[in-house]
matplotlib code that plots the C-alpha trace (Angstrom):
import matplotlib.pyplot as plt

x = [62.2, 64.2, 63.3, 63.1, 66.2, 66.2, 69.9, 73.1, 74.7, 71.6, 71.8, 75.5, 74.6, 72.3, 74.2, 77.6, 75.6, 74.6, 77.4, 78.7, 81.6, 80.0, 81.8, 80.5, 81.2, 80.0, 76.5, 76.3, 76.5, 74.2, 72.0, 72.2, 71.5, 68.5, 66.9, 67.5, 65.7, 62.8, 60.3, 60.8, 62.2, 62.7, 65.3, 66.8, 69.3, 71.1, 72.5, 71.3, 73.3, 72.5, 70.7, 73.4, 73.4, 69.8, 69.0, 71.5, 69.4, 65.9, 66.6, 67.3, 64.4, 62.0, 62.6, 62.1, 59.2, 60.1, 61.5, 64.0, 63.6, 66.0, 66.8, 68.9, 68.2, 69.6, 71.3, 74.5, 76.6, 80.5, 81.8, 79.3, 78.3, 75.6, 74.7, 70.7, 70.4, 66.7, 65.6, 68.3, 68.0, 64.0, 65.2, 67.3, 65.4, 62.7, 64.4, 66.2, 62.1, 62.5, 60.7, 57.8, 60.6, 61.6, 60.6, 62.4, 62.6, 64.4, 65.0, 68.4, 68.5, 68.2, 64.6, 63.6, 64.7, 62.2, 59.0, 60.1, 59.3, 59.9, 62.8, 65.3, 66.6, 69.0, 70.7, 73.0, 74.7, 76.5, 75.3, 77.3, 81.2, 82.1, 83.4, 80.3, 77.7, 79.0, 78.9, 75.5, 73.7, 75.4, 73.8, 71.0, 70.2, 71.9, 69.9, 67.2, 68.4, 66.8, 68.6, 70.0, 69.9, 72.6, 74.0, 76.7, 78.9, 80.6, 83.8, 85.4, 88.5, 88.5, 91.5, 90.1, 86.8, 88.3, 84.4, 83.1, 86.2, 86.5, 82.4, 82.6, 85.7, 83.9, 80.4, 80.6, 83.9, 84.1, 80.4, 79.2, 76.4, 77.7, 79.2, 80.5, 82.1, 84.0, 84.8, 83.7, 86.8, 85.9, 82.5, 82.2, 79.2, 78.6, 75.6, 73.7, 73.4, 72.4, 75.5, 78.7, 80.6, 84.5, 85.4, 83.5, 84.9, 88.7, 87.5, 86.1, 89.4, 91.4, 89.3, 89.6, 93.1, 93.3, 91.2, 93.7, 96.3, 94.3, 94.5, 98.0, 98.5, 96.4, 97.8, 101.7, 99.9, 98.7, 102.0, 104.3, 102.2, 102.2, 106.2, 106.2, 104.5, 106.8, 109.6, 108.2]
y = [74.6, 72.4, 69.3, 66.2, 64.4, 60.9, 60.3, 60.1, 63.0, 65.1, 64.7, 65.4, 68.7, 69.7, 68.6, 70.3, 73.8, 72.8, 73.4, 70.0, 67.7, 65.2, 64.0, 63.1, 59.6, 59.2, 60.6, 58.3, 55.3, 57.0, 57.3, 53.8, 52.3, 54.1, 53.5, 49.9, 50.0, 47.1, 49.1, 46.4, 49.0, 53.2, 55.2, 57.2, 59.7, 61.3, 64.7, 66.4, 70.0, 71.7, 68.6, 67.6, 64.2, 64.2, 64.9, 62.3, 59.5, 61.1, 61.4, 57.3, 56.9, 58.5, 55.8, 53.5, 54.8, 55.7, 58.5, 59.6, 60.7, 63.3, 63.8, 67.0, 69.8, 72.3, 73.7, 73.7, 72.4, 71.3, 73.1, 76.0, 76.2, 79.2, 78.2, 77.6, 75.5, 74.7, 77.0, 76.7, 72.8, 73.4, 75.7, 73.1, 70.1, 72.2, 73.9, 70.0, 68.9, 66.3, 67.8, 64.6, 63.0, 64.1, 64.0, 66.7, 65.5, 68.4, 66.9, 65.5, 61.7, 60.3, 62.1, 60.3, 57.3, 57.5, 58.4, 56.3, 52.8, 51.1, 49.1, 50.4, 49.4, 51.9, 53.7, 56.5, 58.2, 61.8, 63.3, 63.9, 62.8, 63.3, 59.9, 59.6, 61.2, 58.8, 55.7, 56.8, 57.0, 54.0, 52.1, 53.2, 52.6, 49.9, 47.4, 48.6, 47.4, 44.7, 41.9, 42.8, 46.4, 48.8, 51.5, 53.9, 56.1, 59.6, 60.9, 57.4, 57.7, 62.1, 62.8, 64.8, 62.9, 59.8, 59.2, 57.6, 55.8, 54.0, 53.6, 51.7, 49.8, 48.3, 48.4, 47.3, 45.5, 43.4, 42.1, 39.4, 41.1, 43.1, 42.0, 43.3, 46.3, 48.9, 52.1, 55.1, 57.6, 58.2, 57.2, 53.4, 50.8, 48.0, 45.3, 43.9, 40.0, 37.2, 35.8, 37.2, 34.6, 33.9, 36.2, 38.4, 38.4, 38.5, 41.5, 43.3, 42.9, 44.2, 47.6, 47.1, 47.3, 49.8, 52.2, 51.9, 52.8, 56.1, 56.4, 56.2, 58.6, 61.4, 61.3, 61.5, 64.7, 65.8, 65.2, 67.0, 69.7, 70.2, 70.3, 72.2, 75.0, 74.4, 75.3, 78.6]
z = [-13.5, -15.4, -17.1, -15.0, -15.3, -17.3, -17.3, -15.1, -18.0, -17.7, -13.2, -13.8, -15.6, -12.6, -9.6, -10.8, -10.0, -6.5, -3.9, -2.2, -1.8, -3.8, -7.1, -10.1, -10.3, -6.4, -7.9, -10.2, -8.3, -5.9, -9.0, -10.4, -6.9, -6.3, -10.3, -9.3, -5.9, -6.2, -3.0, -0.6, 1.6, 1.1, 0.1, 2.9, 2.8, 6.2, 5.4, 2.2, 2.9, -0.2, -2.4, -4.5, -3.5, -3.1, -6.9, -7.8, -5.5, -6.7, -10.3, -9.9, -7.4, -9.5, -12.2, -10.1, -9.1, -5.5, -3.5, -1.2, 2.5, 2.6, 6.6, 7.5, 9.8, 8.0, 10.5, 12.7, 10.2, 10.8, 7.7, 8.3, 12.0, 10.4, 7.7, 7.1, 4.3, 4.0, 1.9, -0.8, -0.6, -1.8, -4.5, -5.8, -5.6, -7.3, -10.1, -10.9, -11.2, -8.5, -5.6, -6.2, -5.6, -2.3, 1.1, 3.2, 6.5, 8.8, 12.2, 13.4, 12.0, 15.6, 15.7, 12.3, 13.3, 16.0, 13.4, 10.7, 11.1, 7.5, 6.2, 4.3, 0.8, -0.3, 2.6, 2.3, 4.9, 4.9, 7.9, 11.5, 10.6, 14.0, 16.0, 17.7, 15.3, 12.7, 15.0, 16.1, 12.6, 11.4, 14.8, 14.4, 10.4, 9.5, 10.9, 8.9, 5.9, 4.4, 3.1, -0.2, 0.8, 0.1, 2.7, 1.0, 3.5, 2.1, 3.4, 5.1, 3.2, 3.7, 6.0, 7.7, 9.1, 11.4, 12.8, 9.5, 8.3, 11.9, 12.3, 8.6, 10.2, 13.3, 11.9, 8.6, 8.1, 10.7, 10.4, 9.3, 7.6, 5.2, 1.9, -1.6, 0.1, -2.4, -2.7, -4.9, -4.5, -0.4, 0.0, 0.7, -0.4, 1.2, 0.8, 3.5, 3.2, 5.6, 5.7, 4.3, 2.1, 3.2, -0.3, 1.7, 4.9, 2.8, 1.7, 4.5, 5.9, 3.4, 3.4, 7.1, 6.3, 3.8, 6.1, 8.9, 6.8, 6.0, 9.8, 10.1, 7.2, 8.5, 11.7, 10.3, 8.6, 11.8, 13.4, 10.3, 10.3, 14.4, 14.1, 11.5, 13.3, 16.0, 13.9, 12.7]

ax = plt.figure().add_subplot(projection="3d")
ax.plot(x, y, z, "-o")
ax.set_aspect("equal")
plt.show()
């Protein structure tokens, strides 16, 4: 076992030998949200695949003094349909010294959503990318967040995953509950506030915008490539 992380170069060092889609600076804004958590609510991640973004978030929650409810179930996995991840994900999570730090849930989020009752404070979603999988945990979790609360969303901007990028679109963008939205390369962060200011609603627009536009781009992809293959 290693020992336990204390800064965002020391998590960088650790995470970069865990397989995942996850970059560097992505972890460490995952890690500076979660060591400023304040425990009115938990730490929740959806979709920990190997735990590379979970020892970013529980390096930062354990200086906080908290911890991350890591839900995955390990199993049946877009990018690897056979993959069986648990095991590896412990190994990790052990051998970075944050397994105190961690709270492996392996169920489908929809089934913790049904055993986990408390708010939320730092939210961060990388689970199902499909259209509906992506609507569906965003439905369901969001409203837990308390009021300051921050939900971060991987893979909006990826080309290939439409489901997040148009979930953050209706979900997020257009509501009047979220505010300070940005992005980290193509995960998205987004706070939860009580009532958005107009600065706010300008720029939930403009990612609203910006997001579409990643629409229309992939599809032209889609579409060059399709002829293309016609042609051959």
């Amino acid at each position: 076992m290693m020992d336990v992380p204390e800064t965002a170069e020391q998590v960088a060092a650790i995470a970069a030998r865990v397989e995942g889609w996850l970059s560097e600076p992505q972890g460490r804004a995952l890690f500076e949200a979660a060591r400023r958590v304040s425990g009115r609510g938990a730490i929740v991640e959806i979709g920990s695949w190997k735990g590379r973004s979970t020892i970013w978030l529980a390096a930062g929650a354990r200086l906080a003094g908290s911890r991350v409810q890591a839900i995955d179930p390990h199993t049946n996995s877009r990018e690897d349909p056979e993959a069986r991840t648990l095991a590896e994900f412990r190994a990790n999570i052990e051998r970075a010294g944050l397994a105190e730090a961690v709270e492996p849930l392996v169920m489908t989020s929809t089934r913790a959503a049904e055993i986990l009752a408390d708010p939320v404070e730092l939210l961060f979603i990388d689970g199902d990318h499909s259209p509906a999988g992506a609507a569906r945990d965003m439905e369901i979790w969001l409203p837990r967040l308390v009021e300051g609360g921050t939900a971060m969303c991987h893979d909006v901007t990826t080309a290939a995953y439409a489901g997040p990028r148009r979930a953050f679109q209706r979900i997020v963008c257009l509501s009047g509950s979220f505010d300070s939205i940005r992005r980290v390369g193509s995960m998205t962060v987004a706070r939860r506030t009580a009532r958005r200011s107009v600065a706010g609603a300008i720029r939930g627009g403009a990612i609203w915008l910006l997001l579409y536009i990643y629409d229309v781009k992939a599809w032209l992809g889609r579409t060059k490539r399709a002829l293309r293959g016609r042609r051959a």
